[in-house]
C-alpha positions, -999 to 999 in steps of 0.1 A, spaced: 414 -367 772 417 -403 763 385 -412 772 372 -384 753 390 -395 721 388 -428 723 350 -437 736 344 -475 751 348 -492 721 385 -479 712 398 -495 747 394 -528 731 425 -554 735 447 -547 705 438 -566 672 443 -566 639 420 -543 616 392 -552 600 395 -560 562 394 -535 538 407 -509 563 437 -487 551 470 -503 570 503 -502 547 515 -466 552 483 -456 563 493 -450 603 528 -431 589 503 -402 569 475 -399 599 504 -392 624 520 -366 595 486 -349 597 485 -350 634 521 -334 627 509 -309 605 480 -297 623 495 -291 658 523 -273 640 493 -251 622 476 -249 656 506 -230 675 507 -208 650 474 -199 649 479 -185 685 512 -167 679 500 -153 652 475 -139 674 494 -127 701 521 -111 678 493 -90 660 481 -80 694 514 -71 703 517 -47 671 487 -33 673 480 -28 709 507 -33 727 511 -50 760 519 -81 749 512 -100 786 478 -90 783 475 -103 744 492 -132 752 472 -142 784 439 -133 769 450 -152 735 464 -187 756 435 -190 781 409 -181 756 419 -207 735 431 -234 760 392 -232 772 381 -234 736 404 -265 730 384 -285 757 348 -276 748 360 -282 711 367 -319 725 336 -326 741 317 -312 712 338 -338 690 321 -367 707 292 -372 686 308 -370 658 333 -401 663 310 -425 641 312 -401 612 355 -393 620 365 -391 586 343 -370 571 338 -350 605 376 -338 602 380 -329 566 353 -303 571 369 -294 604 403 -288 587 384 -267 562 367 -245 583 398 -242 607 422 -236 576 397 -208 564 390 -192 597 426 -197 610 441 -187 575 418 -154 572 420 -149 612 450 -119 610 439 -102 580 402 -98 592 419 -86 629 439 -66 610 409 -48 593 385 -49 627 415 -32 639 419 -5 611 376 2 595 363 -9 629 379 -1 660 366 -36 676 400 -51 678 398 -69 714 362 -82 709 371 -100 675 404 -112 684 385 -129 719 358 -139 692 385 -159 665 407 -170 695 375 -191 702 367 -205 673 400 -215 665 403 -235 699 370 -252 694 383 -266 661 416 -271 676 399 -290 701 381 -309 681 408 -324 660 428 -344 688 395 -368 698 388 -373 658 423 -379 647 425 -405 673 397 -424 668 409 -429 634 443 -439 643 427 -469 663 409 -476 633 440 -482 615 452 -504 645 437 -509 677 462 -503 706 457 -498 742 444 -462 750 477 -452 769 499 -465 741 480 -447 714 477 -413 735 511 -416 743 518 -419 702 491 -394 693 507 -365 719 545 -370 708 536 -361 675 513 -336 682 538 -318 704 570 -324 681 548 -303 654 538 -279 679 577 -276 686 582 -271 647 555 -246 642 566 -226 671 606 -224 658 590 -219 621 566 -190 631 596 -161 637 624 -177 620 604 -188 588 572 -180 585 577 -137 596 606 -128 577 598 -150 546 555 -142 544 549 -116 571 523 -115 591 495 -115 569 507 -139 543 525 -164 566 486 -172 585 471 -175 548 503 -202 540 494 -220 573 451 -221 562 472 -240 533 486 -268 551 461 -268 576 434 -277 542 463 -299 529 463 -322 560 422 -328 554 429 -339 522 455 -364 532 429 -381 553 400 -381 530 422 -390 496 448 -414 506 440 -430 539 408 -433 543 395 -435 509 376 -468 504 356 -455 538 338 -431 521 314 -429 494 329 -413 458 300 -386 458 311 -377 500 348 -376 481 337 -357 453 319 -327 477 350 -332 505 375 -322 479 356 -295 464 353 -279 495 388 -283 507 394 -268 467 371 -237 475 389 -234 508 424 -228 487 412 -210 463 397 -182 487 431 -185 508 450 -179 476 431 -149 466 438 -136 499 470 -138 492 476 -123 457 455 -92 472 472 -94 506 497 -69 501 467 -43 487 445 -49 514 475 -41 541 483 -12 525 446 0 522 438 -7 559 472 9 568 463 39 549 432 42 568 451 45 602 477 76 594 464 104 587 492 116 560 502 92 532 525 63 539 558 65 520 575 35 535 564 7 559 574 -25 566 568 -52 591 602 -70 612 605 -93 639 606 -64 663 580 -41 649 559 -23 625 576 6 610 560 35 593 573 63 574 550 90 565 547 121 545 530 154 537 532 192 538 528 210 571 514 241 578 549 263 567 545 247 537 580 222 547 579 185 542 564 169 573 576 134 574 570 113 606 584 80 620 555 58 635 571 21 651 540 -3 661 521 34 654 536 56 678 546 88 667 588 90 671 591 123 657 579 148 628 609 166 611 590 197 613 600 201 648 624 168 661 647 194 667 634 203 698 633 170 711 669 159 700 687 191 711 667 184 742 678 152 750 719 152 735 734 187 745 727 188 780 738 153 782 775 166 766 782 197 786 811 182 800 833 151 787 822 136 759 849 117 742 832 86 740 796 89 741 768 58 739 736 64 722 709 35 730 676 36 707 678 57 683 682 42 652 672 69 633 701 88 635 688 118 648 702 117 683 733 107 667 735 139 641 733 164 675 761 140 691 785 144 656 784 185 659 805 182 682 842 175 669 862 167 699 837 135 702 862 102 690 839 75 693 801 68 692 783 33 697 748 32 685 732 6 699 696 -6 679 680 -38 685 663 -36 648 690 -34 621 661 -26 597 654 5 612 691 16 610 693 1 574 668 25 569 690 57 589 715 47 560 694 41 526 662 58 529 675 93 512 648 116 533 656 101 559 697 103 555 693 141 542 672 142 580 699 130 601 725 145 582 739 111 569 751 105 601 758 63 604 783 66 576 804 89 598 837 68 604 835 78 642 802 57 643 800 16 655 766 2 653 759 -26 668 726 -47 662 715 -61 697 690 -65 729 701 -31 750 700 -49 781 719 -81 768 747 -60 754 751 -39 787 756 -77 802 789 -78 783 797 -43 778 838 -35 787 843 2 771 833 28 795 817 60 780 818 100 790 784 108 783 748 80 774 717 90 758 688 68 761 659 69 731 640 42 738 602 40 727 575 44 759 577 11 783 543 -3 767 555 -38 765 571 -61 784 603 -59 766 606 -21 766 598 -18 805 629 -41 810 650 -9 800 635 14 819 645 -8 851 662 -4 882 688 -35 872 690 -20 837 700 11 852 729 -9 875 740 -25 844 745 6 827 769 23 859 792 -3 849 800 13 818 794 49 827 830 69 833 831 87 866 818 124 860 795 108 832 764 116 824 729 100 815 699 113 796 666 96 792 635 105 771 612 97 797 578 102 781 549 133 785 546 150 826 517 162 816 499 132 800 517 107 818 528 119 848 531 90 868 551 74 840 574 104 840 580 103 879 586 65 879 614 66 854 625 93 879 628 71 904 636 43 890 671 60 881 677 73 916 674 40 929 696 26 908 721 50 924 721 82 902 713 119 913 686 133 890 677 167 873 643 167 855 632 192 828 605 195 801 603 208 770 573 219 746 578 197 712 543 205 691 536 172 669 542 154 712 530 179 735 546 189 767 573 160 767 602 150 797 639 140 803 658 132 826 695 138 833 711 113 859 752 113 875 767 95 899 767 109 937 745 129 960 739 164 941 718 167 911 733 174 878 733 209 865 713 212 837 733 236 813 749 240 777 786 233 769 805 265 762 815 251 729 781 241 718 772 244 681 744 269 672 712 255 682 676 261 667 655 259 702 677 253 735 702 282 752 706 279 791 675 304 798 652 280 783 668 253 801 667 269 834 624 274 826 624 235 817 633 230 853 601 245 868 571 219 873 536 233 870 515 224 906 493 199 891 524 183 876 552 180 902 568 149 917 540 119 921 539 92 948 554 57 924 566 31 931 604 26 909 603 -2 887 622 -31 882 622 -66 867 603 -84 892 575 -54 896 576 -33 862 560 -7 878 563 17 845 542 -5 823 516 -4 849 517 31 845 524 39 810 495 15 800 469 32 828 480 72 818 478 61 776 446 41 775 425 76 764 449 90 742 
């Protein structure tokens, strides 16, 4: 690297600069813009990664395609700097240009390749290049004009030029989810960054290096940089309109709500269905969660065979809807329920969103209700009440972070807080169009120690979908209705002694059970899903 910035003629003994060279605060605003740009840089490739993440899902593969790519870029973008070390100054204001166009537009075109276009992979390999290449580039320019400013031995001045670079990298990194995300979002917060990235050119061309270059080189320098803003802030006034357009163009029915978190993308959607009731649908990172024209299936489903026996205390994991947790509150010898959601937007949304409060029946504001905000599998760590009766909602393992709770150690974790007698139910994803999926999280659970009773049920807006009802001990658990239960729209014991019965084609599979180490679910999941 230092050879590559530097060239022979920066490894010169250290020696004052030649007159007329900028020196008096000059070295204190290149190393800012060295600041500036690696923060700018990092962010570049979360960005990136965290769009994948959204949009495709499995974010090890987003985030190893989105590194390497770009590590790779950064080198050729270093070599292909060479040449240009004679002509630094103006060589890295049009550099920071292009990268604070290309890097400041990358997420909204993405965005739109991903919604008009269906290319989504090829043009995020395609901008992860070009941003490494000018990423690349900057390092070997930046530090040939530090050593204009003062010569100093190459291992002094790389060791000053990469302590800066990776203190902004630092910076960017903490500023990309705790600033950046909640203040801009996604598509704003890259257009801010194309900002700062132009703003750092113009810090070298107008107030360091000035008297280096001709007025009329000045003159077309800051126009461009100018242009660059002015297209970056159109972007962003018609930001909001574009997202909504290209959003549009991925749901089928018109988008009521939908916002973008930390955790996910959350869409709410709405329309008549074909018995002429409102059909509105829950889509998180676009996943269908459930349609109101039939969720009942699939919450009666998952809750009441769960609560056929004690059920004073009952713990509800996912689910922030408040659907599962309207089945759990029909029945009134239940004293306690803890909700645990890691997004507390989707459950401020179970509370305020009035379709969906008259859909769950209101059901967080009951005063037998705790919610707690948190990581499922970091709250389990901690845990101390014990509960009668769980039900686990989580979305399909298709991420790294989901496939964690659909472990054998998650599965441990959560024996310490189950009562003995208690029982466990688990939305386990489609037999029939993931069937390997389906087994796995079968197995998974018995090795974790639990007995297992698997069923299916028909839920239109899914498709053939599965769950799986786990106790402690040897003998699976019987899969029937409480006596007391309330009047239900779909389930009664015949239909749950059908549910048992696996067609040939569909029966128990040959998986492996997953866990931490080997997440043998996403493996799965992500195979099984690819076509659908």
């Amino acid at each position: 690297m230092s050879s590559t910035a530097l060239g022979d003629r920066d490894t010169a003994t250290p020696q004052s600069p030649p007159a007329g060279r900028p020196t008096r605060g000059a070295r204190f605003l290149l190393l800012l813009a060295v600041f500036l740009c690696a923060a700018c840089g990092l962010v570049y490739e979360l960005a990136l990664t965290a769009l994948g993440s959204y949009l495709i899902g499995n974010s090890v593969l987003q985030t190893s395609v989105v590194i390497s790519v770009m590590v790779c870029a950064m080198g050729l973008g270093s070599l292909a700097a060479k040449p240009f070390r004679d002509h630094a100054v103006v060589a890295f204001a049009v550099l920071e240009g292009a990268l604070a166009l290309i890097g400041g537009l990358s997420v909204l075109g993405l965005y739109a390749a991903f919604a008009w276009l269906q290319l989504y992979m090829p043009a995020m390999i395609l901008v992860s290049l070009v941003i490494g290449l000018l990423i690349g580039a900057e390092i070997p320019l930046l530090m040939t004009l530090l050593q204009r400013i003062r010569r100093q031995e190459a291992s002094s001045a790389v060791a000053d030029m990469f302590a800066v670079d990776y203190i902004g990298a630092l910076v960017g990194g903490l500023c990309f989810p705790l600033l950046l995300l909640p203040t801009f979002g996604q598509l704003k917060g890259a257009l801010v960054v194309g900002a700062v990235n132009a703003v750092a050119g113009v810090i070298v061309v107008v107030f360091i290096f000035r008297r280096e270059t001709r007025r009329a080189v000045r003159a077309c320098l800051l126009a461009g940089v100018t242009a660059v803003l002015a297209v970056l802030g159109t972007a962003y006034v018609l930001a909001d309109d574009l997202e909504v357009t290209a959003r549009q163009h991925m749901y089928a029915d018109p988008i009521v709500h939908a916002e973008t978190t930390q955790y996910q993308d959350i869409v709410i959607t709405r329309a008549t269905a074909f018995t002429g009731d409102p059909d509105l649908r829950l889509f998180l990172n676009g996943d269908l969660q459930f349609s109101s024209v039939d969720e009942y299936r699939y919450h009666e489903s998952l809750v009441h065979p769960a609560l056929s026996g004690r059920r004073s205390h009952v713990l509800i994991m996912g689910g922030g809807d408040g659907l599962a947790l309207r089945e759990v509150l029909r029945y009134d010898d239940v004293e306690h329920v803890t909700l645990v959601e890691l997004d507390p937007a989707m459950t401020r949304l179970a509370r305020t969103y009035e379709p969906l409060r008259e859909l769950n029946g209101d059901a967080l504001e009951d005063p037998r209700v705790e919610v707690v905000n948190a990581d499922a599998f970091t709250w389990l760590r901690d845990a101390r009440q014990r509960y009668d009766s769980v039900v686990i909602d989580f979305p399909d393992p298709d991420s790294a972070s989901l496939a964690k709770l659909y472990s054998v150690e998650f599965y441990h974790l959560l024996g310490r807080v189950l009562e003995p007698q208690g029982k466990v139910m688990v939305q386990s994803g489609s037999p029939f169009f993931a069937p390997k999926t389906y087994w796995s999280i079968a197995k998974t659970i018995e090795a974790a120690g639990y007995a297992t009773t698997e069923f299916q049920v028909d839920v239109p807006s899914f498709g053939n979908w599965g769950f799986v009802l786990a106790a402690d001990g040897t003998a699976p658990p019987p899969l029937r209705l409480a006596a007391d239960v309330p009047k239900l729209r779909y389930l009664d014991d015949a239909v749950l002694r059908a549910a048992t019965v696996f067609p040939v084609d569909r029966r128990r599979a040959d998986v492996r059970p997953s866990t931490l180490m080997d997440p043998a679910v996403l493996e799965y999941v992500l195979d099984e899903w690819r076509n659908y």
